[in-house]
C-alpha positions in Angstrom: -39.9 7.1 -185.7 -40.1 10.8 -187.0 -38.7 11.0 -189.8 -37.2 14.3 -191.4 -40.1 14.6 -194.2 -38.6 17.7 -196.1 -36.0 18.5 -197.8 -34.0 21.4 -200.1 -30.8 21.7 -201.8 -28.3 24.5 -200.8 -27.1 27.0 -203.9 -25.7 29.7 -202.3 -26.0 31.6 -205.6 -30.1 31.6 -205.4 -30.6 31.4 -202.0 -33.3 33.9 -201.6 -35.7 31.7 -203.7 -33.8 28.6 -200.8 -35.3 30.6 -197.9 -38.7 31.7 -199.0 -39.3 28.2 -199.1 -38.3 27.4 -195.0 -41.5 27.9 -193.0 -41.3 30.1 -190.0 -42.5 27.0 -187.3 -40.5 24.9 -184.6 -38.9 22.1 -186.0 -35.6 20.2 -186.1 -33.1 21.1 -189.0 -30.7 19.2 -190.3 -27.6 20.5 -192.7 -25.9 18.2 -194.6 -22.4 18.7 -195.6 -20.7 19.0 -199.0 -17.9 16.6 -197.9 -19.3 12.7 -197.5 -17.1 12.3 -194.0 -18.3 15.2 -192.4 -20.9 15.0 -190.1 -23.9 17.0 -190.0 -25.2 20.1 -188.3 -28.1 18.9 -186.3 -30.2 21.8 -184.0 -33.7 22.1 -182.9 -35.4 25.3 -183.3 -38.6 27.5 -182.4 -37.9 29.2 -186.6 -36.7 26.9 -189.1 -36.2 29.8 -191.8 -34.2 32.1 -189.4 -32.0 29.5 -188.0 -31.2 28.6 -191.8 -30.7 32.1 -192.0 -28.4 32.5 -189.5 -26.2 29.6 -190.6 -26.2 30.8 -194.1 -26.7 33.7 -195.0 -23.3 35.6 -196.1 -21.2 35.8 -193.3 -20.4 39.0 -191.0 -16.6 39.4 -190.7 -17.0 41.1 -187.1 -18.7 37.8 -186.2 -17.8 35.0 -184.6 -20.8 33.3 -185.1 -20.8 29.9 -186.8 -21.1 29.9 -190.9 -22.0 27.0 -192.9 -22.6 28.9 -195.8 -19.5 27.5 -198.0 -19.9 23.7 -196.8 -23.7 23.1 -196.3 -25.4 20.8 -199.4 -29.1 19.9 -198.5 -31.0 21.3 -195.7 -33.7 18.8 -194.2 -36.2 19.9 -192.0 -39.4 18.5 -189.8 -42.4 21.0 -188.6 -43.6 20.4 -185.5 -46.1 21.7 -182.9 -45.2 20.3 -179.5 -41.9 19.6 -177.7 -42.3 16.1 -177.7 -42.5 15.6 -181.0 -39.4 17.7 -181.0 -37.6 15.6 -178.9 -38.3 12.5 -180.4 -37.2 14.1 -183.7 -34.2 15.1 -182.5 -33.7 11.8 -180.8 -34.7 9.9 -184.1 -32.4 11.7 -186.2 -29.2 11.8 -183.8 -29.0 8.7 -183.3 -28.8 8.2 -186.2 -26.1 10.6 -187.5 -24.3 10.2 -184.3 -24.5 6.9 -182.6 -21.4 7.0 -180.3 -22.5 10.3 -178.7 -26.2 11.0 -179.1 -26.6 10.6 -175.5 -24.3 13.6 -174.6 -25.6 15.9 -177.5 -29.5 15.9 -176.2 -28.0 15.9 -172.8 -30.4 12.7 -172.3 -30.0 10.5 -169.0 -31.7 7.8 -167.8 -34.3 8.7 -164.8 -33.9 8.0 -161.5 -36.0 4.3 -160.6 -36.6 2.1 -157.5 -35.0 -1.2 -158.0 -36.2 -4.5 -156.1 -33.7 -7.5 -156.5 -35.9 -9.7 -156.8 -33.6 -12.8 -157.8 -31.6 -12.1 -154.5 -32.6 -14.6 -151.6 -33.3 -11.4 -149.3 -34.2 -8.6 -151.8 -33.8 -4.6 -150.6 -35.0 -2.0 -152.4 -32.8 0.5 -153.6 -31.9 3.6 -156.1 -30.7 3.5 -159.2 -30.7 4.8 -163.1 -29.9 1.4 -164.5 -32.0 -1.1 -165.8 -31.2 -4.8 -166.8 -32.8 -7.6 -167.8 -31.9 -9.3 -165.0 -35.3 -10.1 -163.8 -35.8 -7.5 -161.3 -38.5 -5.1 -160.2 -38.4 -1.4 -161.8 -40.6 1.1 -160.2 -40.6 5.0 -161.5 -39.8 7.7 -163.6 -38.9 10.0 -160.6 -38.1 13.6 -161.8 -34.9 13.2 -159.7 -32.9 11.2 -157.8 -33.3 13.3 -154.5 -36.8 12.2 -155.2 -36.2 8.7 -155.0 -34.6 8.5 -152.2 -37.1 10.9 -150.4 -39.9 8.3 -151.2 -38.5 5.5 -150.5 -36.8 6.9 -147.6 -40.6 7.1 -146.5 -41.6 4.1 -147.6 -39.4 1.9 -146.5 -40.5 2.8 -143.1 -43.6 0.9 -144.1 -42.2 -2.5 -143.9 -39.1 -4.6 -142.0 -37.2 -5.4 -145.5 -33.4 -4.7 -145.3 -31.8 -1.2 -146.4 -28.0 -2.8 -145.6 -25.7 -3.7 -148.7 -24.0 -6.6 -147.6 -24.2 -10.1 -148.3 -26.3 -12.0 -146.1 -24.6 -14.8 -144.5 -27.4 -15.6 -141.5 -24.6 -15.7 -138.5 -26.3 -15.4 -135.2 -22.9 -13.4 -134.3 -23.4 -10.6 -136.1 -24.0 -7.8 -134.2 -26.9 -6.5 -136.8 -27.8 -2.6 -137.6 -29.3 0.2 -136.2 -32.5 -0.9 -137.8 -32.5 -4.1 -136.4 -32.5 -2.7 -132.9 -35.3 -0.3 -134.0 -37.5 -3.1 -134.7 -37.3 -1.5 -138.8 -35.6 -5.1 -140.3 -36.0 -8.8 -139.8 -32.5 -9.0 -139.4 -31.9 -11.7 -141.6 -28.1 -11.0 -141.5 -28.2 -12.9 -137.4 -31.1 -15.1 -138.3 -33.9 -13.0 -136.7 -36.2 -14.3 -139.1 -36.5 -17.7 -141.4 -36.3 -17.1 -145.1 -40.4 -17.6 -145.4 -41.0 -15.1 -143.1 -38.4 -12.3 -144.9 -40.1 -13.3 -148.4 -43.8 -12.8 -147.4 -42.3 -9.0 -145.9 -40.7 -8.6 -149.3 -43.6 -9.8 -151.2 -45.8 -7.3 -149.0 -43.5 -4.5 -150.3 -43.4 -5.5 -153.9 -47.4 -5.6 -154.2 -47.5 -2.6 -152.4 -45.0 -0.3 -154.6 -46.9 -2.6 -158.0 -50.3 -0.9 -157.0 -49.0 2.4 -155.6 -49.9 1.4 -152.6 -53.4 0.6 -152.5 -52.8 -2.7 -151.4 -51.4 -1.8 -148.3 -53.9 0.8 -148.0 -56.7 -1.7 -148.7 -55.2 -4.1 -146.2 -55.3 -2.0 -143.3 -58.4 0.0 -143.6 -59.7 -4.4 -143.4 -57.8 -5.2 -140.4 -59.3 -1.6 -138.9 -62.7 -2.7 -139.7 -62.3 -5.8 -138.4 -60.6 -4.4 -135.2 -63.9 -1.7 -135.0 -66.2 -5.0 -135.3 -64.7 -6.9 -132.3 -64.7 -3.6 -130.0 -60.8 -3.5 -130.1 -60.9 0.1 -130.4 -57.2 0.7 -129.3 -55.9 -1.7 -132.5 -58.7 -0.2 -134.6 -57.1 3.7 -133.3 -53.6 2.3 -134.1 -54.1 1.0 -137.4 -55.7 4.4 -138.2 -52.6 6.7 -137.1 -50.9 3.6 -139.2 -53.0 4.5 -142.4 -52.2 8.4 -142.1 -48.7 7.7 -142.1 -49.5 5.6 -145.1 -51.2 8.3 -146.8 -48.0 10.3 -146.0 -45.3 8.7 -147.5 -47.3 8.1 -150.4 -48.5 11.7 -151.3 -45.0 12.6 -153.1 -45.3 9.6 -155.5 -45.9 11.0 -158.5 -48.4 9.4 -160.6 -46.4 8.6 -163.8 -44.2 6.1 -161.3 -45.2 2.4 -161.9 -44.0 -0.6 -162.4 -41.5 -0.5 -165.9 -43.2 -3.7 -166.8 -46.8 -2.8 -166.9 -45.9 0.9 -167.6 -48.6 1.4 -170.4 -49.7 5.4 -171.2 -50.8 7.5 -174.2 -49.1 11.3 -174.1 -51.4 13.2 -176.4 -50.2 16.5 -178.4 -51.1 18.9 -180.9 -49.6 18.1 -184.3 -48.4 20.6 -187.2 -51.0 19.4 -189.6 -54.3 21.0 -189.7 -57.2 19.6 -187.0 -54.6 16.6 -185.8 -53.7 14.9 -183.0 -50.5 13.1 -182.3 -51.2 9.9 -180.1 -47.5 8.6 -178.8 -48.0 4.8 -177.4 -45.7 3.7 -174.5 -46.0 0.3 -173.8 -43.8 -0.7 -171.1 -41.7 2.1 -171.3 -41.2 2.0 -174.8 -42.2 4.6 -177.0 -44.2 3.6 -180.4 -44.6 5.4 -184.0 -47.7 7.9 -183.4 -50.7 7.8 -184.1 -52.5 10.5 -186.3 -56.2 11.2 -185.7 -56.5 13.9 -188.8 -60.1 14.5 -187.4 -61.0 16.9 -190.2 -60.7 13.6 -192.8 -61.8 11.3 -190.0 -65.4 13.8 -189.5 -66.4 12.0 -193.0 -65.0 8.7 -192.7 -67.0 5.0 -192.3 -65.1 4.6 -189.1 -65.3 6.7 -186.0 -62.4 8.0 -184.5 -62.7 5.5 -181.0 -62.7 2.8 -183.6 -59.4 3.7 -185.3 -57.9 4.5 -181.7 -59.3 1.1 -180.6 -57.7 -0.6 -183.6 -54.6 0.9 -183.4 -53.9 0.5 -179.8 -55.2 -3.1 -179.4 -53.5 -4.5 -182.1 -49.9 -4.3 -181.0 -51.4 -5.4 -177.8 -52.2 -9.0 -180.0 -48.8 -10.4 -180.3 -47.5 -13.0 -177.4 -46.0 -11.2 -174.7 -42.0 -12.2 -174.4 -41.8 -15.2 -172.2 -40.6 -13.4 -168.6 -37.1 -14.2 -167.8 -36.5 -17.3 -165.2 -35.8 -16.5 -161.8 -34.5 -18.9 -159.8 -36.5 -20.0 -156.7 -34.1 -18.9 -153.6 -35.6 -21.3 -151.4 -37.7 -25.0 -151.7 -40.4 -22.7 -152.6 -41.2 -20.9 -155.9 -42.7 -17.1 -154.6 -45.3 -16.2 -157.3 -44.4 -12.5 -156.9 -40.7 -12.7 -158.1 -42.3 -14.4 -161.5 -44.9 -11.9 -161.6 -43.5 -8.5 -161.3 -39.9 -9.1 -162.7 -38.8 -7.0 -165.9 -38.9 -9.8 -168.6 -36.6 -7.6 -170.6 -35.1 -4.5 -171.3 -34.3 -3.5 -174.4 -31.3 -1.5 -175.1 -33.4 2.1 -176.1 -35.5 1.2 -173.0 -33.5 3.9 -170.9 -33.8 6.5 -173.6 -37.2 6.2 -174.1 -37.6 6.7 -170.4 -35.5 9.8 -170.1 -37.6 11.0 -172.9 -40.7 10.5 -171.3 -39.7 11.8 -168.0 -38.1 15.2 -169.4 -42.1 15.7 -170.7 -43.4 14.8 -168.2 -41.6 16.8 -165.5 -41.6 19.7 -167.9 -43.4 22.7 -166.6 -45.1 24.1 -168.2 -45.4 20.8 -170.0 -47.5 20.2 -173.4 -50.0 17.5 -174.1 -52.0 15.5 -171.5 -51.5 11.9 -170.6 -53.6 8.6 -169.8 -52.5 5.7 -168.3 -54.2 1.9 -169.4 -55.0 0.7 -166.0 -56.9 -2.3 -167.1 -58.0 -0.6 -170.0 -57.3 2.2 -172.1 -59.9 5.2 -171.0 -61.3 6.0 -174.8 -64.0 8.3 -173.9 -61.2 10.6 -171.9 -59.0 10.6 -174.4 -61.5 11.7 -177.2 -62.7 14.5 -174.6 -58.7 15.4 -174.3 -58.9 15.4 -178.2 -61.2 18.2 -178.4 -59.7 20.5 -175.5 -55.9 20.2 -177.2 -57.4 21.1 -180.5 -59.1 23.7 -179.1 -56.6 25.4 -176.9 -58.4 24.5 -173.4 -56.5 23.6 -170.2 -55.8 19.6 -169.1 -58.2 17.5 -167.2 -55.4 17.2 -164.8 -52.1 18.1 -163.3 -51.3 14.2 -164.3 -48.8 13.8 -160.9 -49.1 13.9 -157.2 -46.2 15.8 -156.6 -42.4 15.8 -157.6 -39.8 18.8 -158.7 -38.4 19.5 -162.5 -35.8 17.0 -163.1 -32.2 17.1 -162.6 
């Protein structure tokens, strides 16, 4: 994805002319080793030319610091401007030279998400850092998994689904939970409810967690006009306490968290070149290659720059969609929701690429701005970001709602 694009050859006998030719910028550095097995020496740093130095340079024998001066062959380097791109460098090369274990060296773990098993007869929604194709709903980043389970703590309270873990077995016998008797859960697990009526809760829940909750939001502020209409004032005064406590469980959510399927941003940041602009795609969670806007070449090119973006963004965007994975109907019924909002796939970097995101976005302070396609891809913003991260000026926004750095 980013590649290390420079490279030098180690002679510790002429290694002043070796250093004078490291630049003093952040970048990831790479030293390769004399002897084929051994594996490299792979560090991120804020000086490329010191960090060679410090490597190797002629050892100090009152130090213990490490010295790679005897064993080092070729030095390879990448310059870069933004932490991002430094992570994603890092990450590149890594896995690469160390695919059992590249996980533990960037200390990278998969964020925290809201799960919905949709396949399940009565789905729950839950916590968890896993993702599988398995034709489930995936709902985040959170910054943390105290996070998660805050929010949906919260929201939960929204709707009658079922928080228990057990397997349903619909015996009137069973003496239920404490939710049940709250009037918080259909109760499936005694037959409170038919299997219709436990679906249309569920499919409530998924729409509402899909849009961030403006469909429940839009639901109710409906059935409160409609209550204000027909002089019901007391339903049209409890459907408003019922919106504020709406508005309350959704005021952590931070705004990154959506759907994994339909997760679709642009994270903008400063590149090392001259007048350019990294553009980092993410469609559905995945990270793609960059895109460059060089705007000093692009100033006196035929095309304009929203035409290149346009191209470029639209025209992965062209190939079929992967076929969504089946889901099997758990009743006579087929529910359109479990078809429409299940993860078709998951890829096996799909986690990675997450954690990635999430550490940048949860940084603080963190680099870069970020835009989310939500129908379409917000040009005119992102040009205006263009200008203000080439020329030093704050973001539009905060880009989240609330949340903590991640743990």
């Amino acid at each position: 994805m980013l590649p290390l694009d420079h490279s030098l050859d180690f002679d510790p006998s002429n290694d002043s002319a070796f250093f004078s030719a490291l630049p003093f910028r952040h970048g990831v550095i790479r030293f390769a080793m004399r002897e084929p097995a051994a594996e490299p020496y792979l560090i991120r740093t804020a000086d490329i030319r010191r960090a060679a130095e410090r490597v190797l340079l002629p050892p100090d024998l009152s130090s213990r610091r490490l010295n790679l001066r005897d064993v080092v062959a070729r030095v390879s380097y990448r310059v870069t401007r933004s932490k991002f791109e430094q992570s994603l460098a890092m990450y590149a090369q890594a896995k690469s030279d160390f695919p059992r274990r590249y996980m533990e060296l960037l200390r990278l773990r998969a964020p925290a998400l809201l799960k919905i098993n949709l396949p399940n007869h009565y789905p729950r929604c839950y916590v968890t850092r896993r993702i599988r194709g398995d034709a489930g709903f995936y709902f985040g980043p959170f910054p943390s998994r105290r996070a998660a389970d805050s929010f949906s703590e919260a929201f939960l309270d929204l709707f009658k689904t079922r928080r228990c873990q057990i397997k349903i077995r619909r015996d009137p016998s069973f003496p239920g939970c404490i939710y049940s008797e709250m009037k918080m859960c259909l109760a499936p697990c005694f037959a409170g409810c038919t299997r219709e009526e436990y679906d249309a809760e569920a499919a409530r829940m998924v729409e509402a967690l899909a849009s961030s909750g403006a469909s429940l939001v839009s639901a109710l502020e409906n059935e409160r006009e409609a209550a204000s209409q027909s002089l019901d004032f007391e339903r049209a005064a409890a459907l408003h306490k019922r919106l504020e406590k709406v508005a309350a469980a959704l005021r952590p959510l931070p705004q990154i968290a959506r759907s994994i399927a339909s997760l679709d941003l642009v994270i903008l940041t400063r590149s090392a070149q001259e007048k350019t602009v990294l553009v980092f795609p993410v469609r559905a969670g995945i990270i793609s290659p960059p895109i460059f806007l060089r705007f000093d070449e692009l100033s006196s090119g035929p095309r304009s720059v929203e035409t290149l973006l346009r191209g470029e963004l639209e025209s992965a965007e062209a190939a079929p969609a992967p076929a969504p994975a089946p889901v099997a109907a758990p009743v006579a019924e087929s529910f359109d929701y479990r078809q429409r909002f299940a993860l078709a796939s998951a890829p096996p970097e799909l986690p990675e690429h997450l954690a990635l995101v999430s550490r940048w976005f949860y940084s603080k302070p963190r680099e870069g701005e970020i835009f989310y396609r939500d129908g379409a891809w917000p040009y005119r913003r992102i040009l205006r970001a263009c200008g203000r991260i080439l020329s030093g000026a704050p973001p539009e926004d905060s880009g989240t709602l609330g949340g903590a750095p991640p743990s």
